[in-house]
Structure formats: C-alpha cells, structure tokens
DSSP file (Angstrom, degrees, kcal/mol; ACC not computed):
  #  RESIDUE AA STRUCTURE BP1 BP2  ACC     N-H-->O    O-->H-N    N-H-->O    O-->H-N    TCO  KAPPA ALPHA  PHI   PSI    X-CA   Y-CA   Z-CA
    1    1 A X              0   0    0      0, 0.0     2,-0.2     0, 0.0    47,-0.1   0.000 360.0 360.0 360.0 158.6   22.4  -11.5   21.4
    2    2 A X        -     0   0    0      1,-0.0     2,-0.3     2,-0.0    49,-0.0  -0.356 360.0-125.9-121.9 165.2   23.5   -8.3   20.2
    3    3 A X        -     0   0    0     -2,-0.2   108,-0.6    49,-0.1     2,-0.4  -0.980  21.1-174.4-133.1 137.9   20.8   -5.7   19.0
    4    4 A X  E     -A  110   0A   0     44,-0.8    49,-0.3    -2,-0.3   106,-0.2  -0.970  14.7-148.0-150.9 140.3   20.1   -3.7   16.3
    5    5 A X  E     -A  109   0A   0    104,-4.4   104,-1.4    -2,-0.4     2,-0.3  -0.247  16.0-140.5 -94.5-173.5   17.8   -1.0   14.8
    6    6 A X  E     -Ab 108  55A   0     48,-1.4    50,-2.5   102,-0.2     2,-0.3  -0.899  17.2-142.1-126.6-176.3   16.7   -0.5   11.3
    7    7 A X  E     + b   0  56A   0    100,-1.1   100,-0.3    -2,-0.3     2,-0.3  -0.842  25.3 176.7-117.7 151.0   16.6    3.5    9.7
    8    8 A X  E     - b   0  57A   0     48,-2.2    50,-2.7    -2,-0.3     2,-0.5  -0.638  24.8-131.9-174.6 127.1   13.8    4.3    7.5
    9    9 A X  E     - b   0  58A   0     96,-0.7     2,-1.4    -2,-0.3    50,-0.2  -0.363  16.2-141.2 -66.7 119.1   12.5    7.4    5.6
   10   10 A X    >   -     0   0    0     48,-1.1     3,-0.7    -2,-0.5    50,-0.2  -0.546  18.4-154.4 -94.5 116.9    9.1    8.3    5.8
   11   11 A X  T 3  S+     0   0    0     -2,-1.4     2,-0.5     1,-0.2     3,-0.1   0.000  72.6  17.2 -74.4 157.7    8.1    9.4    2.7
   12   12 A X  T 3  S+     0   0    0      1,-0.1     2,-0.3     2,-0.1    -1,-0.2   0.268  94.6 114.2  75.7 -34.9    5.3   11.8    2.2
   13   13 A X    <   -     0   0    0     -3,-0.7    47,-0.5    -2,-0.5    -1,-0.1  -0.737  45.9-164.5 -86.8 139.7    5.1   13.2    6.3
   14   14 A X  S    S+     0   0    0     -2,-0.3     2,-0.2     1,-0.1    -1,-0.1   0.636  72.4   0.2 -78.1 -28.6    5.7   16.4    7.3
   15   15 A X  S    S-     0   0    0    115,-0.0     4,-0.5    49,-0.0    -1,-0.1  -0.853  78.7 -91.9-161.7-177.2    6.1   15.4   11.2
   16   16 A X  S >> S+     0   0    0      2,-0.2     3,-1.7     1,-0.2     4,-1.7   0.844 123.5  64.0 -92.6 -35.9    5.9   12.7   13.5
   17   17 A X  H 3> S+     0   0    0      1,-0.3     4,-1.3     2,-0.3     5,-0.4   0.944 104.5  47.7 -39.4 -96.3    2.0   13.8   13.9
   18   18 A X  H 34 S+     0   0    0      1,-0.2    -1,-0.3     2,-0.2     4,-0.2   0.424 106.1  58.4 -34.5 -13.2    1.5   12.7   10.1
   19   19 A X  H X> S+     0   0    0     -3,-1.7     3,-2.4    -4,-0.5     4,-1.3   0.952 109.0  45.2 -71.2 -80.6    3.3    9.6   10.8
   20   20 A X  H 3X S+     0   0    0     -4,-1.7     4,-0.6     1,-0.3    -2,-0.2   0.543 109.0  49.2  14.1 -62.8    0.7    8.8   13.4
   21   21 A X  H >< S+     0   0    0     -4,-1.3     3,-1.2     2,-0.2    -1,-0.3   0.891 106.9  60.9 -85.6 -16.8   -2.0    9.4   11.9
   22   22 A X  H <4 S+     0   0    0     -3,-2.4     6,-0.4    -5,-0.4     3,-0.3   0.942 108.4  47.5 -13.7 -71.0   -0.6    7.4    8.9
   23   23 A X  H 3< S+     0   0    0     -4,-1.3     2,-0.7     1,-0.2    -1,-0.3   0.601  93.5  63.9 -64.2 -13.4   -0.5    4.7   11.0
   24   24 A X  S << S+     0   0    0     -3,-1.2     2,-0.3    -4,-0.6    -1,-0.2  -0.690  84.3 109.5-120.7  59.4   -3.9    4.5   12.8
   25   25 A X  S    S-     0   0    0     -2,-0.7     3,-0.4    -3,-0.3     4,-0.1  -0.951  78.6-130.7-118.7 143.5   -5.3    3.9    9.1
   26   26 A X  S    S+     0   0    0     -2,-0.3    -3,-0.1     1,-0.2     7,-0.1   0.466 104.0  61.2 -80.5  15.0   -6.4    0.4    8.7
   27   27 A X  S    S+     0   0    0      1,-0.1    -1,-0.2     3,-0.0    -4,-0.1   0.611 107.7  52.4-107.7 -21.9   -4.3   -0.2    5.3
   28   28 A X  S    S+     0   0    0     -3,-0.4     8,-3.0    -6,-0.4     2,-0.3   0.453 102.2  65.5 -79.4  -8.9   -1.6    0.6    7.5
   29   29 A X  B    S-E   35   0B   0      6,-0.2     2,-0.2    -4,-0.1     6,-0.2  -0.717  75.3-113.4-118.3 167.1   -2.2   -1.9   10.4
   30   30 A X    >   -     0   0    0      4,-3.6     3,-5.8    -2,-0.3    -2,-0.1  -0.639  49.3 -87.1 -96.6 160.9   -2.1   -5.7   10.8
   31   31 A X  T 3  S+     0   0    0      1,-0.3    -1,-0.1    -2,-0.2    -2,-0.0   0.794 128.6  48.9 -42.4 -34.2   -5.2   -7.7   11.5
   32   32 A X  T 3  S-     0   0    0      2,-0.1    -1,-0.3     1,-0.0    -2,-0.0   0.051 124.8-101.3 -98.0  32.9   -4.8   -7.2   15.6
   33   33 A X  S <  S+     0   0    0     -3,-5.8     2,-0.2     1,-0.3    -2,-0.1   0.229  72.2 134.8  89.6 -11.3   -4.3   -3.7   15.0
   34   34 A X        -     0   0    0      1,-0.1    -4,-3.6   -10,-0.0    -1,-0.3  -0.495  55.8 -92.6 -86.7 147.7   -0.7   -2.6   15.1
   35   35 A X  B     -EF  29  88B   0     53,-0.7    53,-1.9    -6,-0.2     2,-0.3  -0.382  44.6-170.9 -45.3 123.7    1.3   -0.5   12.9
   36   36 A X        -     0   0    0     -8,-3.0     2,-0.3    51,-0.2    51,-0.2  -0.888  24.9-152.7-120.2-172.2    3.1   -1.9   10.4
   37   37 A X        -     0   0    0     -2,-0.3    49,-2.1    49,-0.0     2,-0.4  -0.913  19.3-153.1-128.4 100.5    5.9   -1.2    7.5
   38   38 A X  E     +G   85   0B   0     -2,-0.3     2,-0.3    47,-0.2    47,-0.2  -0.682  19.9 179.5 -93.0 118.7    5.6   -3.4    4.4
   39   39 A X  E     -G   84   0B   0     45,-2.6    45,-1.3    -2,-0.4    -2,-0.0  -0.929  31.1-133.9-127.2 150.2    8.8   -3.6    3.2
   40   40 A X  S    S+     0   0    0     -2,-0.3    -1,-0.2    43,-0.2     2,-0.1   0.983  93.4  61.1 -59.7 -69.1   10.2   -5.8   -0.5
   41   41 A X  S    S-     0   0    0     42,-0.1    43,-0.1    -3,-0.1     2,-0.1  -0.078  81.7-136.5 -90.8 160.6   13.1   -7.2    1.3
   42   42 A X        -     0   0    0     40,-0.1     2,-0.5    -2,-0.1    32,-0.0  -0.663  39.9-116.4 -90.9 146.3   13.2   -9.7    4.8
   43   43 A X    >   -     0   0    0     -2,-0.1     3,-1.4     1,-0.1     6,-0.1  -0.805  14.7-145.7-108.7 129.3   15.9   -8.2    7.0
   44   44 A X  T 3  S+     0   0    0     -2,-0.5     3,-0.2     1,-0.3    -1,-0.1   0.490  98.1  63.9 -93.0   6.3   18.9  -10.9    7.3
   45   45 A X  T >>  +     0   0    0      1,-0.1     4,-2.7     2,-0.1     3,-2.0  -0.126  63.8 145.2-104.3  39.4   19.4   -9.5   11.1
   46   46 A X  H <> S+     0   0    0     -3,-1.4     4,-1.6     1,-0.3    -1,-0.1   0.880  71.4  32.8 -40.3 -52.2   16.1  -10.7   11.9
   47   47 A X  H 34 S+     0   0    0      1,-0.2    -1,-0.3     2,-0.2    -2,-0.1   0.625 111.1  57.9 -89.3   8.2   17.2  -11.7   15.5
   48   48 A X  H X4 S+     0   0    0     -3,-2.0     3,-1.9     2,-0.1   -44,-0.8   0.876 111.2  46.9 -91.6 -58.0   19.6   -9.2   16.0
   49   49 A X  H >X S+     0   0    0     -4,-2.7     4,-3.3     1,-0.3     3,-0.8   0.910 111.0  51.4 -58.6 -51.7   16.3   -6.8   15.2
   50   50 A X  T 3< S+     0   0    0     -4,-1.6    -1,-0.3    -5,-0.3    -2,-0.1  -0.012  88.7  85.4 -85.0  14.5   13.8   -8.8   17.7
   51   51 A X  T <4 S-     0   0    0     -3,-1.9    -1,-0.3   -47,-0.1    -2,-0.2   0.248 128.2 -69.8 -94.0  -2.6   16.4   -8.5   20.5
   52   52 A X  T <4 S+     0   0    0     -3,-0.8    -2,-0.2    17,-0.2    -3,-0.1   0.780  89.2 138.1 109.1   7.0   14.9   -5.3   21.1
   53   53 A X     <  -     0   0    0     -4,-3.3    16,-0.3    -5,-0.4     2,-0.2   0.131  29.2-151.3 -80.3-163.4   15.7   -2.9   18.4
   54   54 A X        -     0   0    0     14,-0.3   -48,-1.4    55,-0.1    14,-0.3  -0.848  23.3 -93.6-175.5 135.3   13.4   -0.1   16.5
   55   55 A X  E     -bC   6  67A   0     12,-1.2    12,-2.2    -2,-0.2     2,-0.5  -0.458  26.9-149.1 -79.7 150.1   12.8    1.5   13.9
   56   56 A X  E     -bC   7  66A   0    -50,-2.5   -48,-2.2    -2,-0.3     2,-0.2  -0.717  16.4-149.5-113.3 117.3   14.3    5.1   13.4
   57   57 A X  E     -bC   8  65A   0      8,-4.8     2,-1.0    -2,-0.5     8,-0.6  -0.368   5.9-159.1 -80.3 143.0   12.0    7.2   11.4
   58   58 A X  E     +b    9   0A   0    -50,-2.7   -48,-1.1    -2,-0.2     2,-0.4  -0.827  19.8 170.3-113.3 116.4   13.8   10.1    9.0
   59   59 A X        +     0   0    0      3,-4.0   -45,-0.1    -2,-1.0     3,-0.1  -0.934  66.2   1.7-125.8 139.7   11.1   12.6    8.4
   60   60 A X  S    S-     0   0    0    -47,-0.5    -1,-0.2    -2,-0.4    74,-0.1   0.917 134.2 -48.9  53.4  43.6   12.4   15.9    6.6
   61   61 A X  S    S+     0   0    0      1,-0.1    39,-0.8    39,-0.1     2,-0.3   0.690 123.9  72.3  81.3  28.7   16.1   15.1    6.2
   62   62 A X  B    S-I   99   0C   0     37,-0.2    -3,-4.0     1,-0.2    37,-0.2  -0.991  82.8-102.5-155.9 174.8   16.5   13.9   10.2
   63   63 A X        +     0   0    0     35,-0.8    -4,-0.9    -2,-0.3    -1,-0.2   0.139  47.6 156.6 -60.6-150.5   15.8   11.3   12.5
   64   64 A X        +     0   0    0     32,-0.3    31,-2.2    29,-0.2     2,-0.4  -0.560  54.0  11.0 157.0 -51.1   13.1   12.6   14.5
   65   65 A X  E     -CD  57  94A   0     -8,-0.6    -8,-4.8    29,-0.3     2,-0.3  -0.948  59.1-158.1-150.2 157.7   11.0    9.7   16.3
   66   66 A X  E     -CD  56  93A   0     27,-2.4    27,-1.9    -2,-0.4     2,-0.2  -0.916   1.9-156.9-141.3 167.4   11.4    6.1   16.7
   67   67 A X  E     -C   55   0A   0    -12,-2.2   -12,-1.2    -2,-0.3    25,-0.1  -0.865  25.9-107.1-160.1 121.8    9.5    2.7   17.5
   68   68 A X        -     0   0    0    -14,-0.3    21,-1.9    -2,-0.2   -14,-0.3  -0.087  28.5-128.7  -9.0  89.8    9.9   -0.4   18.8
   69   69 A X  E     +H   88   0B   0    -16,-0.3    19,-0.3    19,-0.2   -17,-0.2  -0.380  25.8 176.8 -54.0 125.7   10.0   -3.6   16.4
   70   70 A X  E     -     0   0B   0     17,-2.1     2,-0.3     1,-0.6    18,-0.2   0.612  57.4 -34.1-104.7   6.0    7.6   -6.4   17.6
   71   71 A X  E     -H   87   0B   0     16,-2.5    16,-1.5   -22,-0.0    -1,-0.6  -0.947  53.0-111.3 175.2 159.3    7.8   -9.0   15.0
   72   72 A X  E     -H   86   0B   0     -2,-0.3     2,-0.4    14,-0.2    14,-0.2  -0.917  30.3-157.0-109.7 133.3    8.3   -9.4   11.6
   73   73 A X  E     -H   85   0B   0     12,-2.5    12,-0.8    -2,-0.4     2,-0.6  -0.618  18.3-132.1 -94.0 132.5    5.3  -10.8    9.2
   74   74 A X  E     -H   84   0B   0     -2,-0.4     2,-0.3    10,-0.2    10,-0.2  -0.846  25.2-162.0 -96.8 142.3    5.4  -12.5    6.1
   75   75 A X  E     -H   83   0B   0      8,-2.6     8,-1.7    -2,-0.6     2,-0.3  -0.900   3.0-161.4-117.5 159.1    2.7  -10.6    3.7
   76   76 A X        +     0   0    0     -2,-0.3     6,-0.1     6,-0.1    -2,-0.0  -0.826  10.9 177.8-132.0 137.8    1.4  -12.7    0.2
   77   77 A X        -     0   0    0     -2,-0.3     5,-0.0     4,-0.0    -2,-0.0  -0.210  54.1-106.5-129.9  53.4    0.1  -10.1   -1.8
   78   78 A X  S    S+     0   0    0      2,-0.0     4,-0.0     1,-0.0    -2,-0.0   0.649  97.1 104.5  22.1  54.0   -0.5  -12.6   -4.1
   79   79 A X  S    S-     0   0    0      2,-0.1     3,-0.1     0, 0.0    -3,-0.1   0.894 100.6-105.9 -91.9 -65.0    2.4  -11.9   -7.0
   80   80 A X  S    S+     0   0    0      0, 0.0     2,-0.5     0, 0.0    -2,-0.0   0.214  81.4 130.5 143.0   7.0    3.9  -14.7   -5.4
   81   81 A X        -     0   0    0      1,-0.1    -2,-0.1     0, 0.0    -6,-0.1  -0.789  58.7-127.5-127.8 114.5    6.7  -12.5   -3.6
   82   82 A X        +     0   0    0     -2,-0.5     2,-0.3    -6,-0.1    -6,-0.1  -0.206  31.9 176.2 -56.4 138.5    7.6  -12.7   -0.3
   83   83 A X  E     - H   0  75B   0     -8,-1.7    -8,-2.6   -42,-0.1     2,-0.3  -0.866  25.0-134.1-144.1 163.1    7.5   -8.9    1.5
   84   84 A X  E     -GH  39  74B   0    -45,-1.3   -45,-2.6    -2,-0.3     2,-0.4  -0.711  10.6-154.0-119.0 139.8    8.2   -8.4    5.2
   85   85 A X  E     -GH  38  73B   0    -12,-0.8   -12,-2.5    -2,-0.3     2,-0.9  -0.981  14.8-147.4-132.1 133.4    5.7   -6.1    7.3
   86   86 A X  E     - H   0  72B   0    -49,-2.1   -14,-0.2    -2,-0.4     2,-0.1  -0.829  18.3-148.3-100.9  97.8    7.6   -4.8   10.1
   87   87 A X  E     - H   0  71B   0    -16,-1.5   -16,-2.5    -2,-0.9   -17,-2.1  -0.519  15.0-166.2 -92.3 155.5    5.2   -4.4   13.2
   88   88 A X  E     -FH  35  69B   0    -53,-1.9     2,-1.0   -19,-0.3   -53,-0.7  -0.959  28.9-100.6-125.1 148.7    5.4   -2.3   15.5
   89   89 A X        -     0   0    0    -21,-1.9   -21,-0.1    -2,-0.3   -20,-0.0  -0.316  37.3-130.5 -81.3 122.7    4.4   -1.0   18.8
   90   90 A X  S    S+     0   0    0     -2,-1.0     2,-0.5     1,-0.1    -1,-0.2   0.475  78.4  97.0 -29.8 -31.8    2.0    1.6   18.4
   91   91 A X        -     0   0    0      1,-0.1     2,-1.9   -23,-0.1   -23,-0.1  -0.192  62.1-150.9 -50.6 104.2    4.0    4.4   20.9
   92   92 A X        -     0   0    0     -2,-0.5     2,-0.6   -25,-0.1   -25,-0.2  -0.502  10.6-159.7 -99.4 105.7    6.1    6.8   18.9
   93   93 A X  E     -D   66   0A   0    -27,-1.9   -27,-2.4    -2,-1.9     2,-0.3  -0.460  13.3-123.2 -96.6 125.7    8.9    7.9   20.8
   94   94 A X  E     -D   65   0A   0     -2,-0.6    24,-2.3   -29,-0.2     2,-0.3  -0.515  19.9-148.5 -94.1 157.5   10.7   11.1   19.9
   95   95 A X  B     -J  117   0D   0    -31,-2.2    22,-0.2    -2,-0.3    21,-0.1  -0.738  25.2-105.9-136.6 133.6   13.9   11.4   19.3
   96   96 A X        -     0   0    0     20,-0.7     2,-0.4    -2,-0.3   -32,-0.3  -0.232  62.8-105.7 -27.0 156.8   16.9   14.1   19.7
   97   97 A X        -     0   0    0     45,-0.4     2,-0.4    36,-0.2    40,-0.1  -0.925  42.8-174.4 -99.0 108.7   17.0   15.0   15.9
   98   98 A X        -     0   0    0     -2,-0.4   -35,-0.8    17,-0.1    17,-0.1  -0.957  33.9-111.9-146.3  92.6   20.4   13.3   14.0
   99   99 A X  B     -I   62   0C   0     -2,-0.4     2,-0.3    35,-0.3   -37,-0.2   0.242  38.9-178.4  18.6 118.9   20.8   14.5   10.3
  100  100 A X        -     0   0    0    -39,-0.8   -39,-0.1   -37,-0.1     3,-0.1  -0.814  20.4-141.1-144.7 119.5   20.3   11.6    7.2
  101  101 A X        -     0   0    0     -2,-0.3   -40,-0.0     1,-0.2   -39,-0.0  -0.148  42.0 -72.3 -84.1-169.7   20.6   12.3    4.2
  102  102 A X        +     0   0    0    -41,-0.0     2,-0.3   -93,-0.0    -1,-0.2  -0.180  58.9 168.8 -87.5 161.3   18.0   10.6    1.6
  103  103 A X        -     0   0    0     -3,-0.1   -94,-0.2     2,-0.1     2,-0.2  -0.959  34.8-115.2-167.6 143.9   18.6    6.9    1.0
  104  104 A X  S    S-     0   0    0     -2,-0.3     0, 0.0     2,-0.1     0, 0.0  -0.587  84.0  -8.4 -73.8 134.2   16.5    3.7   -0.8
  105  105 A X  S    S-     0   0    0     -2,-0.2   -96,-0.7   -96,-0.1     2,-0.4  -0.207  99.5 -57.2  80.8-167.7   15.4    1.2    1.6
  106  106 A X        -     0   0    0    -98,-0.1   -98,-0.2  -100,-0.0     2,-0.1  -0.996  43.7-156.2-131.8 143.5   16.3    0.9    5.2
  107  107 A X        -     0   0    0     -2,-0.4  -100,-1.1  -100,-0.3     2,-0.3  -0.526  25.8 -93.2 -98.3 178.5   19.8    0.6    6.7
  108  108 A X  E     -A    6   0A   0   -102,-0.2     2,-0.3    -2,-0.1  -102,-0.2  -0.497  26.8-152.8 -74.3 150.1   21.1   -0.8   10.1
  109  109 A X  E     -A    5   0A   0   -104,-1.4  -104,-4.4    -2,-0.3     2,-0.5  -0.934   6.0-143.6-142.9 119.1   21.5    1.0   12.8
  110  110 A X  E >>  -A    4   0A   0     -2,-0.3     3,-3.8  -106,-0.2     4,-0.7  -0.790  29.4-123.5-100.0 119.6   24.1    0.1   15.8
  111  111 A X  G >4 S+     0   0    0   -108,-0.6     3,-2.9    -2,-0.5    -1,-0.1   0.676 113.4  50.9  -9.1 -80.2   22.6    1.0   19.2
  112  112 A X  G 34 S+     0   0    0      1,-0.2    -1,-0.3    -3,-0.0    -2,-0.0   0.401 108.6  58.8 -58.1   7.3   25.6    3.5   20.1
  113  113 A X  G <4 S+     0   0    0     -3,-3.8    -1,-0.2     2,-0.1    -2,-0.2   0.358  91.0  98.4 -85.3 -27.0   24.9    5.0   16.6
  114  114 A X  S << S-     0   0    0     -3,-2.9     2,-0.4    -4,-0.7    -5,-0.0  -0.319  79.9-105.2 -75.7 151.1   21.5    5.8   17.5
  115  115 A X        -     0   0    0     -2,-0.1   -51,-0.1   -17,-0.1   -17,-0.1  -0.520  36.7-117.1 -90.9 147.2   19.8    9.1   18.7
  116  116 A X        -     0   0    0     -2,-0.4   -20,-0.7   -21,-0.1     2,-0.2   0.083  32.7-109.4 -51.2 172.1   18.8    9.5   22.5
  117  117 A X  B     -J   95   0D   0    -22,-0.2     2,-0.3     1,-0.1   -22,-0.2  -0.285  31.3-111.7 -57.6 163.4   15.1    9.8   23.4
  118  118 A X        -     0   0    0    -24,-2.3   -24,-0.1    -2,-0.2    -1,-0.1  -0.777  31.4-110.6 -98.3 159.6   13.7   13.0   24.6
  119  119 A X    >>  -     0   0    0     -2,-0.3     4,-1.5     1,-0.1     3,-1.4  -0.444  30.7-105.4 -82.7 171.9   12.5   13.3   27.9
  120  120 A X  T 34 S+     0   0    0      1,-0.2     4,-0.1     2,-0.2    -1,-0.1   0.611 127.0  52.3 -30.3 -38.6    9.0   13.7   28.6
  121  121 A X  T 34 S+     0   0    0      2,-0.2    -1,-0.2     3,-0.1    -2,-0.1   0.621 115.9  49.0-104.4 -23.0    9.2   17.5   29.5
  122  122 A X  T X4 S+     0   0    0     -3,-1.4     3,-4.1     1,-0.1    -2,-0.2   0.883 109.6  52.0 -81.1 -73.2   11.4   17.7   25.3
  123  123 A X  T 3< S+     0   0    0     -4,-1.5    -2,-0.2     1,-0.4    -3,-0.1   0.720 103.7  52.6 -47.8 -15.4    8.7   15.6   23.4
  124  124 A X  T 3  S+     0   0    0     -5,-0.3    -1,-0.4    -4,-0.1    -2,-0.1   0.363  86.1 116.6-117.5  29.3    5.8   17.6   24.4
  125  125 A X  S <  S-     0   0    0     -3,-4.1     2,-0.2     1,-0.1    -3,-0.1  -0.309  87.5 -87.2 -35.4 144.0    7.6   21.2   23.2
  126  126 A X        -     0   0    0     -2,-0.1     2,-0.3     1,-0.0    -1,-0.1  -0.692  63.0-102.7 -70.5 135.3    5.9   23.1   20.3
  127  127 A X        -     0   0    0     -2,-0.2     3,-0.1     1,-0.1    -1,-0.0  -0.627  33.8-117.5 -78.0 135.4    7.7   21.2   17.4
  128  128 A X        -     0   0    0     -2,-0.3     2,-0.1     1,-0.2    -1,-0.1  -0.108  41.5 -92.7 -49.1 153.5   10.8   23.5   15.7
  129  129 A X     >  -     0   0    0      1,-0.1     4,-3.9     4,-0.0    -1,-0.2  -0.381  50.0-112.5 -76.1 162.9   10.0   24.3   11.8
  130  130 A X  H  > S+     0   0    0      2,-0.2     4,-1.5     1,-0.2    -1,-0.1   0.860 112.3  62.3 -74.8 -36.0   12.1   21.0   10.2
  131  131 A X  H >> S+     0   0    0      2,-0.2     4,-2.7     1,-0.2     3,-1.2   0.997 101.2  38.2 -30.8 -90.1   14.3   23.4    9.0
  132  132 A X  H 34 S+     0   0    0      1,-0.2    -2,-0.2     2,-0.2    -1,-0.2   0.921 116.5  54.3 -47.5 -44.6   15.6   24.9   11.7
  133  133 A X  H 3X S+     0   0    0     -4,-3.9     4,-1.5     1,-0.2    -1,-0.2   0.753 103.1  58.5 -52.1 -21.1   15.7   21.4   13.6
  134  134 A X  H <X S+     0   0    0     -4,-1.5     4,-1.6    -3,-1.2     5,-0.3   0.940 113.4  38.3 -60.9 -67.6   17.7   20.0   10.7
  135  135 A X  H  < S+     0   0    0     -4,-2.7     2,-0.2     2,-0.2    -1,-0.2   0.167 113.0  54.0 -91.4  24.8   20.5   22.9   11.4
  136  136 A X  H >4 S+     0   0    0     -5,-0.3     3,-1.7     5,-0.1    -2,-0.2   0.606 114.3  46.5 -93.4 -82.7   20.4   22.9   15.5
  137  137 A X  H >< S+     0   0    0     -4,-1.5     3,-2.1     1,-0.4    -2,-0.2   0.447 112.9  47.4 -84.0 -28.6   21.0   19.2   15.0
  138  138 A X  T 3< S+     0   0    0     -4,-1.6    -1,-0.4     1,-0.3    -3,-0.1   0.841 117.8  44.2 -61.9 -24.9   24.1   19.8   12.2
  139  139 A X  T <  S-     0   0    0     -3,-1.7    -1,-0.3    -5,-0.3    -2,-0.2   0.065 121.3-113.6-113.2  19.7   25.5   22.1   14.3
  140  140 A X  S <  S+     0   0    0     -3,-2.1    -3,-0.1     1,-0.1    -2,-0.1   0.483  85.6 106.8  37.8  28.1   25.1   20.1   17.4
  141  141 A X              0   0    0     -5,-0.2    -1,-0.1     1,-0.1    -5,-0.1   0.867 360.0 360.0 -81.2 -59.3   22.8   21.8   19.6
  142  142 A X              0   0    0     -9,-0.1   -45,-0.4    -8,-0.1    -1,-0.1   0.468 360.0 360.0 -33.0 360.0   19.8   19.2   18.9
C-alpha cells in the first residue's frame, strides 16, 4: 500500500518547542496520553495515512518538524458530528525547512514531496530566527 503524509499549520506556535509543549497539555492528549489533532473532517486516505505516514507541521510560513500518525480516533463532542483526532507519536522530528504558504485544513503530502529529517547533530543547533530560515529555505540552502 502506498503512503502518505498529511500537512498542517500550526496556528498560534512560534517554534517546534511551543508545539511540544502544546502537546504535553492534557486537552491536547487522548486518554492513554498521546498527542493528538482534532480535526472537522475524516481523511478519505485513511490507509494510505496508517501505512506509515506523518504529519508535517508548518510553523511560521515553513515546514519545520514532523510526526508520525498512529491512528485515527473518532471524537463525539456531543453536537452529533463526527471529528477525527489524529494521534500521534509523541517524538517530534525536525525537519529541513520547505516554504508553505498559509492554507485552511490539511493537505496531502506525497512521500517524495516531503522534507528530509535533520540529522541528530542539525536538530540540536541553536534554532535560526523563522525569518531567516524561511529565506535559507526559499533560496535553497535549508
């Protein structure tokens, strides 16, 4: 089966840090403790997603760090309307910086569209102002 990520801004963090700590809020986790993303709509590449994908976070107008889907959830929040919590596994792995402009929702993302990790020895650099990472990455240096 073929694999696929999803893209998704996160609104409101300044860095991958503020994602983090986001997450390790209990309004933010499922009952066993994992991250999730509560989202309106159910993603119609559900196995394509569970193959192994992740989500690719855009914080400050680029990609910047990404994480691992492990399932999808149905949440009631009792409107009657079904909403999707996309968990995840709690490691947030960063990511080479790749440009997105602002977008509603979440899009697909096709593996050989996505951007590499950083190695161990990148990810744990003092973080670049978002600015400037924004334009190494435009310019292809990132």
């Amino acid at each position: 089966m073929a694999q696929i990520h999803l893209v998704k801004l996160s609104v409101g963090t300044e860095s991958v840090e503020d994602l983090a700590a986001w997450q390790a809020t209990a309004h933010a986790q499922t009952s066993d403790g994992l991250p999730r993303h509560v989202t309106r709509m159910w993603p119609k590449k559900e196995a394509e997603l569970l193959a192994g994908g992740s989500i690719y976070w855009v914080i400050k107008g680029s990609i910047q760090a990404r994480q691992r889907i492990l399932r999808l959830d149905e949440v009631d929040a009792g409107d009657g309307l079904r909403r999707c919590a996309v968990v995840l596994d709690p490691q947030l792995v960063r990511t080479s910086p790749a440009l997105k402009r602002p977008f509603q929702g979440w899009r697909y993302l096709k593996p050989e569209d996505a951007p590499r990790d950083l190695t161990a020895k990148r990810a744990a650099d003092d973080d670049l102002p978002a600015e400037l990472s924004a334009e190494l990455a435009r310019i292809g240096v990132l």
